[in-house]
TIFIDREN-720069 format. One line per field, with one value per residue (C-alpha): residue in one letter; x, y, z. Coordinates in steps of 0.1 Angstrom, whole numbers, plus 5000, padded with zeros to 4 digits. Example, Ala and Ser with C-alpha at 12.3 -4.5 7.8 and 13.67 -1.06 7.14 Angstrom:
REM TIFIDREN-720069
residuo <- c(a	s)
u <- c(5123	5137)
v <- c(4955	4989)
w <- c(5078	5071)
REM end
This chain:
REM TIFIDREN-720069
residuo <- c(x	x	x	x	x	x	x	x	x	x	x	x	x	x	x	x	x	x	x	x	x	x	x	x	x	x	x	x	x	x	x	x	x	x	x	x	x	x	x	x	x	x	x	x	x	x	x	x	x	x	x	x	x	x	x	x	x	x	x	x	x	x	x	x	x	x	x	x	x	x	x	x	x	x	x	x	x	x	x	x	x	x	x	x	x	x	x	x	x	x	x	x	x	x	x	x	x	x	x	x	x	x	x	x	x	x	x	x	x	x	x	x	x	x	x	x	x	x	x	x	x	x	x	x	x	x	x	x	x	x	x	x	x	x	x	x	x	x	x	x	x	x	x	x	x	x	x	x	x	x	x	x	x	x	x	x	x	x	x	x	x	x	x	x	x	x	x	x	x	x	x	x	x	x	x	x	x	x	x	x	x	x	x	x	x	x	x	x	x	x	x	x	x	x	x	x	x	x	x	x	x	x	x	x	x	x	x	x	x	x	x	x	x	x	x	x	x	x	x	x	x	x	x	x	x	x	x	x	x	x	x	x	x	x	x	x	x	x	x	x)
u <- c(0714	0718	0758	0775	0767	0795	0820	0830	0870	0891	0920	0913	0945	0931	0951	0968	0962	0986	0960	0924	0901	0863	0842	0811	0786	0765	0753	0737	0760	0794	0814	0849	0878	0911	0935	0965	0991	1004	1011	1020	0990	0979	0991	0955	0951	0988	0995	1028	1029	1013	0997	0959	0930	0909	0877	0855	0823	0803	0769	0759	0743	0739	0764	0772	0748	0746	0742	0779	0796	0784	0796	0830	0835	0828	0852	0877	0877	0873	0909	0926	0920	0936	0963	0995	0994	1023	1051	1042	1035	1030	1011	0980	0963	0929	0901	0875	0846	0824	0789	0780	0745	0720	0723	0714	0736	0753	0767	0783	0799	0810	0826	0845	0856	0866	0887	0907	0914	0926	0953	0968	0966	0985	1006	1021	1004	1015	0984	0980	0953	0925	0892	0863	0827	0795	0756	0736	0694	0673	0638	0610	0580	0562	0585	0611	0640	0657	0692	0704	0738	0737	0704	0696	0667	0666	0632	0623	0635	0629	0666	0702	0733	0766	0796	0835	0862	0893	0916	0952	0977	0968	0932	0950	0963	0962	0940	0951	0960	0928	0944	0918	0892	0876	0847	0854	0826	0790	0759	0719	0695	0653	0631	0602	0600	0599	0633	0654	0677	0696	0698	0735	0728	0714	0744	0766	0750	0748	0787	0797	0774	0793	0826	0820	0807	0835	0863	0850	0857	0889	0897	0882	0905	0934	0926	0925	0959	0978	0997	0994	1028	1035	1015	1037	1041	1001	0997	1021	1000	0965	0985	0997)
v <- c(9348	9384	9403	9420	9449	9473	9464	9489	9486	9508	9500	9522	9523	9518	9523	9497	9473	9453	9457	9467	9468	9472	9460	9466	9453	9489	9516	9491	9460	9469	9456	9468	9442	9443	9418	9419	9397	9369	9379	9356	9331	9331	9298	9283	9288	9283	9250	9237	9234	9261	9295	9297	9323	9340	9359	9383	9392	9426	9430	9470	9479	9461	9435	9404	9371	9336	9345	9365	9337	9308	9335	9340	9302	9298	9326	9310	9281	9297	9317	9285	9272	9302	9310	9291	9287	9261	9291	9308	9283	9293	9326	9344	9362	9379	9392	9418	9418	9450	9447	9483	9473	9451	9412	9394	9365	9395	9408	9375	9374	9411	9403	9370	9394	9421	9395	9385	9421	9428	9397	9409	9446	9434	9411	9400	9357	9337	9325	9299	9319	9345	9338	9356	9348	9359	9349	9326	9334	9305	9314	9288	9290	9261	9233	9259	9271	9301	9310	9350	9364	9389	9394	9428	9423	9391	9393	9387	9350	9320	9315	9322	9303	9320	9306	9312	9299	9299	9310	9296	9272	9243	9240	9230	9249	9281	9289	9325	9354	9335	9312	9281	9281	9255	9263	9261	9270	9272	9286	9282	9305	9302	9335	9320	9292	9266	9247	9247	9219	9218	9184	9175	9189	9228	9227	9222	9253	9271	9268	9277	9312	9315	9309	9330	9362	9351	9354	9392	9402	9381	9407	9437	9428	9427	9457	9476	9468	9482	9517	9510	9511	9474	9466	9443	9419	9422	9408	9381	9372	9368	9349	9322)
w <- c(5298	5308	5319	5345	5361	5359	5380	5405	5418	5445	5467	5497	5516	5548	5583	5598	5575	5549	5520	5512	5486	5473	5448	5437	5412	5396	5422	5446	5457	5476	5497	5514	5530	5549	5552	5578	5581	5586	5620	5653	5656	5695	5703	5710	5672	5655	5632	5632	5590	5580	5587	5598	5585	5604	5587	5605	5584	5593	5585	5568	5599	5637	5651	5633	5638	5626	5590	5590	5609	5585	5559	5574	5578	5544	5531	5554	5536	5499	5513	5523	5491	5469	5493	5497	5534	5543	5531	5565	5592	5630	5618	5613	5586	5595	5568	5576	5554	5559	5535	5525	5507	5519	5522	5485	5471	5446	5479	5490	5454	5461	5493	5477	5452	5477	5494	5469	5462	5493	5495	5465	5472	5505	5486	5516	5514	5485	5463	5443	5422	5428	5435	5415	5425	5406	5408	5383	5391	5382	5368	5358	5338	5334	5321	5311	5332	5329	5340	5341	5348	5376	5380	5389	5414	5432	5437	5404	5399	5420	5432	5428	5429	5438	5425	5434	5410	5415	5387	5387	5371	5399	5374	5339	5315	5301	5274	5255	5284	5313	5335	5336	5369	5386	5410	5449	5466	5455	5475	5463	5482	5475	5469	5465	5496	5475	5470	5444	5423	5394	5371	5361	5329	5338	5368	5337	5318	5351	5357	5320	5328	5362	5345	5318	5344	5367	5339	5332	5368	5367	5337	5353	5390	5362	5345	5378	5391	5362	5369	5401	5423	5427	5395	5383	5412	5417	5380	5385	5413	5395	5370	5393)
REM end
């Protein structure tokens, strides 16, 4: 089953910028992210009833390819579904993701994670709840399957899934101080060139290992806003 890493969380105060933040997972998966906005959309890009999102993903080193544009369309999309987008119509919000380790599937769940930091360090979007994103690795022996938290080193298991749930009211209701999650975006990725499927029933037990590594960084994003300035308004906002 295996845990978390220790999670790593700083709000970096970049310049010009409404809010940043980065996360990291141990000494060797990190990401940083900006968000600005919302701003005036260009008009080629504005919508009449509600506010648009714009997500620019940077790779740790060279210039971004095909593999950080399919990212950022999918972090556009995980955004839009956390973010309550129709309060600000006719603008723009823009996310910069910058990977500081090298590409693995912990390092897409790191830069979800680092998004979400950074919309409600900048606290300037409504949200509808945060998104926290972890990685379940799928290992098989034989007739037995495996499934870690986290792994460590990619390498040594035969896939990984990355999962994003959303945390918020809009899922159900609440259950002690965790908001209930749903999942909103999941990726699978193959280490081993052979491809990989979950039956309904190991998706199930895969999800309820997401959800449970998910809900420890939804506790650790928490733990790290307290005494800061705004503190209070920030916790409102991961309890939406």
């Amino acid at each position: 089953m295996g845990s978390l890493r220790s999670v790593r969380i700083s709000f970096d105060s970049l310049a010009g910028v409404d809010g940043s933040a980065r996360f990291a997972f141990g000494d060797a998966c990190s990401a940083l992210a900006s968000v600005s906005g919302p701003i005036a959309a260009r008009p080629a890009s504005e919508h009449p009833a509600r506010g648009t999102v714009e997500v620019h993903v940077r790779p740790l080193s060279s210039v971004p390819g095909t593999a950080e544009k399919l990212l950022g369309s999918a972090f556009k999309g995980i955004i839009e579904s956390a973010c309550l987008l129709g309060q600000h119509p006719r603008t723009l919000t823009q996310v910069v993701v910058q990977a500081l380790s090298q590409p693995s599937s912990a390092l897409i769940a790191a830069e979800i994670n680092a998004c979400s930091l950074a919309l409600v360090n900048a606290g300037s979007v409504p949200m509808r709840g945060v998104v926290c994103a972890v990685v379940v690795g799928l290992k098989l022996d034989g007739n037995q399957t495996q499934l870690i938290l986290d792994p460590e080193d990619e390498k040594l298991v035969d896939g990984t899934f990355c999962f994003a749930l959303l945390f918020g009211i809009t899922s159900g209701s609440f259950q002690g101080n965790i908001p209930p999650s749903e999942v909103v975006w999941m990726s699978s990725r193959t280490h081993n060139g052979i491809p990989i499927s979950l039956d309904t029933h190991k998706l199930k037990l895969a999800t309820e290992l997401a959800r449970k590594g998910a809900t420890e960084v939804w506790l650790r994003m928490r733990e790290s806003l307290s005494g800061s300035p705004s503190a209070t308004d920030r916790e409102e906002q991961m309890e939406v």
